[in-house]
C-alpha positions in Angstrom: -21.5 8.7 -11.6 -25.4 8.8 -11.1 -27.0 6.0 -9.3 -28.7 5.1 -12.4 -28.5 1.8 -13.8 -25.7 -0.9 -13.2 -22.3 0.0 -15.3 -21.3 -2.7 -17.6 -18.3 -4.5 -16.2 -16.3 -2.7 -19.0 -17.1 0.8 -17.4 -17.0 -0.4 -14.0 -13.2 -1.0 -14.5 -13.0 2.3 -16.3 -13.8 4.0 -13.1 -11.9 2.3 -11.0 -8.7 3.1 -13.3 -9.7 6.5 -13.9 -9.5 7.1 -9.7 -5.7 5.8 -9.6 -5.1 8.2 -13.0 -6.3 10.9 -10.7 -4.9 10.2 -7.0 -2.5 7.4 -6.6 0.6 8.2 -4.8 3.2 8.1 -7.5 1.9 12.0 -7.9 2.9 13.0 -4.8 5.6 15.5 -4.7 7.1 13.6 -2.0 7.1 10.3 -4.0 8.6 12.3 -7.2 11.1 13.4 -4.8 12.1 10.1 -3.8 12.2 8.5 -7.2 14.2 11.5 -8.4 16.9 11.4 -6.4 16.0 14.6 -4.6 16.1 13.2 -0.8 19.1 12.8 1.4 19.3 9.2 3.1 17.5 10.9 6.3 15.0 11.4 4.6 15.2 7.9 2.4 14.8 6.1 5.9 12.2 8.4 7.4 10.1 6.7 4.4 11.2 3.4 5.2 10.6 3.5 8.8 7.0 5.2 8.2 6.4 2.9 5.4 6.8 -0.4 7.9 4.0 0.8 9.5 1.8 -0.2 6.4 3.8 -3.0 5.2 3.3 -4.8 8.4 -0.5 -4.1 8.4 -1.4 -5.6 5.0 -1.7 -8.8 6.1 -3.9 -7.8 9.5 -6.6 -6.2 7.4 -6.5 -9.5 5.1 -6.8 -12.0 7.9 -9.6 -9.6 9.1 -11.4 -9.7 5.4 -11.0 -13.7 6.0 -12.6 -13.8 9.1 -15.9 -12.3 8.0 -16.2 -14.4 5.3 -17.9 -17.8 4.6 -16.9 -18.0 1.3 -14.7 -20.6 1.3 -13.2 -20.3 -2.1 -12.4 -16.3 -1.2 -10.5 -17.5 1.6 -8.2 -20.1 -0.2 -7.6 -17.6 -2.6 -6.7 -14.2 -0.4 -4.8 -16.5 2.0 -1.7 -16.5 0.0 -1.9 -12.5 0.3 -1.3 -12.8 4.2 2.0 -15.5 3.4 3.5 -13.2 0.6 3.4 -10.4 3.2 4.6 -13.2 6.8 6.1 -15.3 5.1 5.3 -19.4 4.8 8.5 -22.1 5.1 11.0 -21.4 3.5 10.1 -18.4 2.4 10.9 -15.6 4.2 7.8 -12.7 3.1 7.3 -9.4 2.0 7.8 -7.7 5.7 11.2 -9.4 6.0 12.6 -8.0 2.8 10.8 -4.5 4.3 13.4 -4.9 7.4 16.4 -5.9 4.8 15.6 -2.6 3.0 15.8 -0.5 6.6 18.7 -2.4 8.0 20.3 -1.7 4.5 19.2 2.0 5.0 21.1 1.5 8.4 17.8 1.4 10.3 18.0 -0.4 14.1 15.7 -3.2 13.5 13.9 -3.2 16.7 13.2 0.3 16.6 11.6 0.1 13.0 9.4 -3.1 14.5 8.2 -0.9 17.6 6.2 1.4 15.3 7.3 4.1 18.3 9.4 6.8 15.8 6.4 6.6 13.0 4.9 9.8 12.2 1.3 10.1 14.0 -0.3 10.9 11.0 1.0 7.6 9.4 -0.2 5.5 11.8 -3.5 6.7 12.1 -4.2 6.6 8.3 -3.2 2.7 8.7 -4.8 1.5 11.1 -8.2 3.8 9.4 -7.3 1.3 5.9 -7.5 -1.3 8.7 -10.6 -0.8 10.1 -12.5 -0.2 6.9 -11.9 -3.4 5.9 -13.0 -5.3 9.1 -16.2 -2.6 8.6 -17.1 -1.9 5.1 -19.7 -4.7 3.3 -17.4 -7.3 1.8 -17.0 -5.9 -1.8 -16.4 -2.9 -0.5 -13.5 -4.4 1.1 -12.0 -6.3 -1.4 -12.5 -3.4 -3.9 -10.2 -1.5 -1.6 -7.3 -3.7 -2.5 -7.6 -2.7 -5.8 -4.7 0.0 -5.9 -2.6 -2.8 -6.5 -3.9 -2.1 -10.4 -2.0 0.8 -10.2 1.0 -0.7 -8.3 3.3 -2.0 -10.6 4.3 1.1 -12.4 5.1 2.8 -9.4 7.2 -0.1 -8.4 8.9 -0.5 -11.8 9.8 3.6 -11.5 11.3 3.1 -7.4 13.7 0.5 -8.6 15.1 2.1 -11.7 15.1 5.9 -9.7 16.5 4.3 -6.7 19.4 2.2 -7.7 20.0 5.2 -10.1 20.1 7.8 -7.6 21.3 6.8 -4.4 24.7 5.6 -3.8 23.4 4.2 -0.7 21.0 1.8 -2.2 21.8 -1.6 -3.7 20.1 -4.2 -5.6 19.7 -6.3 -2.4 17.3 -4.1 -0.8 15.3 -3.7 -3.8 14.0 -7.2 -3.7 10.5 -6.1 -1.9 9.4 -4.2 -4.8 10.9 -7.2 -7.6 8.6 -9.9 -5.7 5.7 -7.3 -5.9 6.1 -6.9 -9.6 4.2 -10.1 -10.1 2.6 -10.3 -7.1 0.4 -7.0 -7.2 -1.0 -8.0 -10.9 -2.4 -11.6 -10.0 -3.9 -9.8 -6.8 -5.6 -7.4 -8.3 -6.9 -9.1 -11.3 -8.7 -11.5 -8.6 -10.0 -8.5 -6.9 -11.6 -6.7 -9.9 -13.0 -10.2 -11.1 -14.7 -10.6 -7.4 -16.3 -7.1 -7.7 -17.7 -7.2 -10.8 -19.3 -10.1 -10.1 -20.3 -9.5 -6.4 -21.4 -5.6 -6.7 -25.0 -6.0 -7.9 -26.7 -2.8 -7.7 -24.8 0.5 -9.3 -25.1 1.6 -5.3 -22.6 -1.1 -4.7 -20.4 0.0 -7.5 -19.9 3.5 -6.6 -18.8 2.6 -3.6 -16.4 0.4 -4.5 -14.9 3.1 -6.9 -15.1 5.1 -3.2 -13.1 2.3 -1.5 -10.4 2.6 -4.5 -10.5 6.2 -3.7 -10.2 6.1 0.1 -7.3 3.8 0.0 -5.7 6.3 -2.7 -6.4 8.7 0.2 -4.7 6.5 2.7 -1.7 6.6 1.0 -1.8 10.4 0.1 -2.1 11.0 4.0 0.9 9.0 4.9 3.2 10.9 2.0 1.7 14.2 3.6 2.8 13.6 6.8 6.3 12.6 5.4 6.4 16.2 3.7 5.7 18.0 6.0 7.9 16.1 8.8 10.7 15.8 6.8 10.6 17.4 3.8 9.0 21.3 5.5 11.2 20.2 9.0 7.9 20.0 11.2 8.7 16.5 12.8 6.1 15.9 15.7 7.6 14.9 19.1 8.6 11.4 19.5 9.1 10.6 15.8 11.9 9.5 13.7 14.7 12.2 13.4 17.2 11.8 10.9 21.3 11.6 12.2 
């Protein structure tokens, strides 16, 4: 894109997608492995335990978009985001169906919590996803949520690939990526409505299409590191290693 004049709302969106049609993590070779039944359950909770480390950071980087904000009706509205992920009442939250999927996977609980046996690499790549949205100008960050366009598909493909493939997986631990399967779309169709009408100039635009890119990069890293550890056998001291 050329930093010409602003991109209708309609192309706007068409670069977005067209990022997530080129980088989102369901092309990883480690992702294809996992959906195709072509890990053993080591390696099934090496992903899981690495994973937590992002699960369990969604909702600091929302409560830090909140806290930047004086827009009050953004902040009534991306609140809920940070009680799907902790939880609110009687309802226990996206993290706590990430710990029933590792304690199903046979994961120690407190371990997975500590963070202390994630890969290096994963953690750094969060808490970068982290940062950029208590940094970046505030459509930036909010545009950086928008992988969730790309979400459900890849959610729809881990539950069918999953419970097809791995003995060791049943429908109980699957319930994460169910609640996400309607959670993810009303997300992201708030997102792409903010941007497009909160990114004025076409400067703003491209770099929201950046943001959408960096957070595909975010998750590329962390499925990288996952290869490489697990997949290639080059686990770093201190991190995870399989029974």
């Amino acid at each position: 894109m050329s930093a010409d004049a602003l991109l209708t709302h309609e192309a706007f969106e068409a670069a977005i997608r067209a990022v997530g049609a080129e980088r989102y993590h369901d092309k990883h070779v480690f992702h294809q492995m996992l959906h195709g039944g072509k890990l053993n359950r080591g390696q099934v909770q090496a992903w899981a335990l690495n994973r937590y480390c992002y699960q369990e950071a969604v909702p600091r980087k929302d409560a830090a978009l909140m806290a930047r904000t004086d827009d009050r009706d953004l902040r009534r509205e991306w609140i809920h985001r940070i009680h799907d992920h902790d939880g609110l009442g009687e309802e226990p939250g996206g993290i706590e169906r990430w710990l029933i999927l590792t304690d199903g996977l046979g994961l120690d609980r407190a371990l997975v919590m500590s963070k202390k046996a994630a890969l290096p690499a994963t953690r750094f790549a969060v808490e970068a996803y982290v940062r950029f949205v208590a940094e970046q100008p505030l459509v930036v960050a909010v545009a950086s949520s928008l992988t969730e366009l790309f979400a459900p598909k890849i959610h729809k493909e881990r539950i069918a690939g999953m419970l097809e493939n791995y003995d060791f997986i049943g429908e109980d631990v699957m319930a994460y990526f169910r609640r996400r399967l309607t959670q993810a779309p009303r997300d992201a169709d708030f997102a792409l409505d903010y941007i497009k009408r909160h990114a004025h100039t076409r400067a703003e635009q491209e770099a929201c299409v950046d943001a959408v890119r960096f957070k595909c990069n975010v998750l590329w890293a962390q499925l990288d590191a996952l290869y490489i550890a697990y997949v290639q056998g080059m686990v770093p001291p201190g991190a995870f290693v399989p029974a």
